[in-house]
PyMOL CGO cylinders between C-alpha atoms (Angstrom):
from pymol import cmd
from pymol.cgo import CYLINDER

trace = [
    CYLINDER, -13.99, -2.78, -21.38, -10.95, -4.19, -20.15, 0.3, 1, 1, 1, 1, 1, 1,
    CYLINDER, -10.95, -4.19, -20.15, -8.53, -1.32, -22.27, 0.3, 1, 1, 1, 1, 1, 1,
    CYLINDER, -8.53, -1.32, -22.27, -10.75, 1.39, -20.38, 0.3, 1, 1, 1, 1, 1, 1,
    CYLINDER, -10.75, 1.39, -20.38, -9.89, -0.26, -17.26, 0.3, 1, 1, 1, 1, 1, 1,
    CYLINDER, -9.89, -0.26, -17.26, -6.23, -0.06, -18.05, 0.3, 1, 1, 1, 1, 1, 1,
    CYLINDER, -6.23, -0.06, -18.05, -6.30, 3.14, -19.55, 0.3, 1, 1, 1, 1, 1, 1,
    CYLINDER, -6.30, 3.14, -19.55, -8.01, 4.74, -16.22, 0.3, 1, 1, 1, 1, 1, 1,
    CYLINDER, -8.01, 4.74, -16.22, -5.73, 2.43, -13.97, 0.3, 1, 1, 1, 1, 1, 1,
    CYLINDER, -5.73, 2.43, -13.97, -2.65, 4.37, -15.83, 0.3, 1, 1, 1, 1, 1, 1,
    CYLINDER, -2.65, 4.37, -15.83, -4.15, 7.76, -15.15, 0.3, 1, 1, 1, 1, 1, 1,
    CYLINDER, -4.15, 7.76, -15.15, -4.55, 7.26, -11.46, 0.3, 1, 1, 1, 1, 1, 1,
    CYLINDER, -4.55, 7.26, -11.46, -1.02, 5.60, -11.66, 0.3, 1, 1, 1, 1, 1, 1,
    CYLINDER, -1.02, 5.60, -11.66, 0.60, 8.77, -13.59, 0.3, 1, 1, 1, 1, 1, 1,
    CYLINDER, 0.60, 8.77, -13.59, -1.83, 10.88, -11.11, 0.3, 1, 1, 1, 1, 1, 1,
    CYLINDER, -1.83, 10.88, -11.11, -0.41, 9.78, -8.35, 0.3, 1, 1, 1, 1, 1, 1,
    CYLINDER, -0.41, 9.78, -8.35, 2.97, 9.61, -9.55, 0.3, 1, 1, 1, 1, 1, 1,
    CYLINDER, 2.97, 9.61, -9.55, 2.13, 13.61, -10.18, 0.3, 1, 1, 1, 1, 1, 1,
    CYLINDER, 2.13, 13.61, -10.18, 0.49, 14.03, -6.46, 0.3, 1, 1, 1, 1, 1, 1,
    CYLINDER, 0.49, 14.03, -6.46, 4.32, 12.55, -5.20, 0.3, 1, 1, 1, 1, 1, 1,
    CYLINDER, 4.32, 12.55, -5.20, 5.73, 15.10, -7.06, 0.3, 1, 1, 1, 1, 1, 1,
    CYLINDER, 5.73, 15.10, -7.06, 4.21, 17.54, -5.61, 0.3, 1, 1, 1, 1, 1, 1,
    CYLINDER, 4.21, 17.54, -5.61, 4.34, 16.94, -2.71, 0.3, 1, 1, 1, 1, 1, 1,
    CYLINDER, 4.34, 16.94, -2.71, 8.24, 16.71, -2.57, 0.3, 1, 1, 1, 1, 1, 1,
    CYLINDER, 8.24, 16.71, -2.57, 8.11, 20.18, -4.11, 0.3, 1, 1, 1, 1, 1, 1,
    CYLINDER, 8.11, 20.18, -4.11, 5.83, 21.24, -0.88, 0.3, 1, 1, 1, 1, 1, 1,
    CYLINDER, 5.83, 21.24, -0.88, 7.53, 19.78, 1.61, 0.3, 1, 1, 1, 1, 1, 1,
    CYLINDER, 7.53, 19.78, 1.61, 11.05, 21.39, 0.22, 0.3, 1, 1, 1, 1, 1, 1,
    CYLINDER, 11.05, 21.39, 0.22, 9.29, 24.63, -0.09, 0.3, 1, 1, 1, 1, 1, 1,
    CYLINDER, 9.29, 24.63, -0.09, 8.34, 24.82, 3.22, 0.3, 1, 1, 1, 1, 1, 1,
    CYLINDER, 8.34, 24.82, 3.22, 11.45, 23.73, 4.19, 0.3, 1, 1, 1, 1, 1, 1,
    CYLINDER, 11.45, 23.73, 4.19, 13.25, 26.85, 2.43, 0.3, 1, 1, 1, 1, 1, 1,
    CYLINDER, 13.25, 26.85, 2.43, 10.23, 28.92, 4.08, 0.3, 1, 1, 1, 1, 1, 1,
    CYLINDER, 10.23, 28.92, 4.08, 10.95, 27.77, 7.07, 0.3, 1, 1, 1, 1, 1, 1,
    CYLINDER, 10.95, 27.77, 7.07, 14.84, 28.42, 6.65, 0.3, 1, 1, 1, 1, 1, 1,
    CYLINDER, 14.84, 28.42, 6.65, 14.26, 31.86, 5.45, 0.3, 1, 1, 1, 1, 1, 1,
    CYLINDER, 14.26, 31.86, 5.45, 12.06, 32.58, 8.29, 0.3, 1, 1, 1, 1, 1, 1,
    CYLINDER, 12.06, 32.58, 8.29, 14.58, 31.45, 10.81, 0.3, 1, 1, 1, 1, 1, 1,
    CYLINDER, 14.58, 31.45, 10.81, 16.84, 33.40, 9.34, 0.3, 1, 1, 1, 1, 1, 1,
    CYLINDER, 16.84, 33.40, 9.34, 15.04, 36.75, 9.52, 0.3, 1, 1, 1, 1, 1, 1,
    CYLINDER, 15.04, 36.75, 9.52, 14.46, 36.25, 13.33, 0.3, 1, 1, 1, 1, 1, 1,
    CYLINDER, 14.46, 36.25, 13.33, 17.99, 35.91, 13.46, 0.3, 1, 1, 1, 1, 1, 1,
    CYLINDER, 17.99, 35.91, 13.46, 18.68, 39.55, 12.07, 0.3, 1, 1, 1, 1, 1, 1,
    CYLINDER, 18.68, 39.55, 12.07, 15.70, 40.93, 13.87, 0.3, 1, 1, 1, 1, 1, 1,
    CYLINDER, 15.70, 40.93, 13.87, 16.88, 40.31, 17.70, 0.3, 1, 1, 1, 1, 1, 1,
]
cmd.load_cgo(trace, "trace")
């Protein structure tokens, strides 16, 4: 019992790890998004 507690302890830990990840790829495409975006207002006016 105690080795499937560990073993589903290190999948939320890895899972989570994998959520971060993510994220940080998100936030940095939005980021560029948002860049770009900015950018085409610029040429447009």
């Amino acid at each position: 019992m105690t080795k499937l507690i560990d073993t589903i302890a290190q999948f939320l830990a890895e899972s989570e790890e994998h959520l971060d990840q993510l994220a940080q790829k998100n936030q940095a495409a939005r980021q560029s998004l948002t860049a770009t975006t900015n950018d085409s207002k610029k040429e447009t006016t």
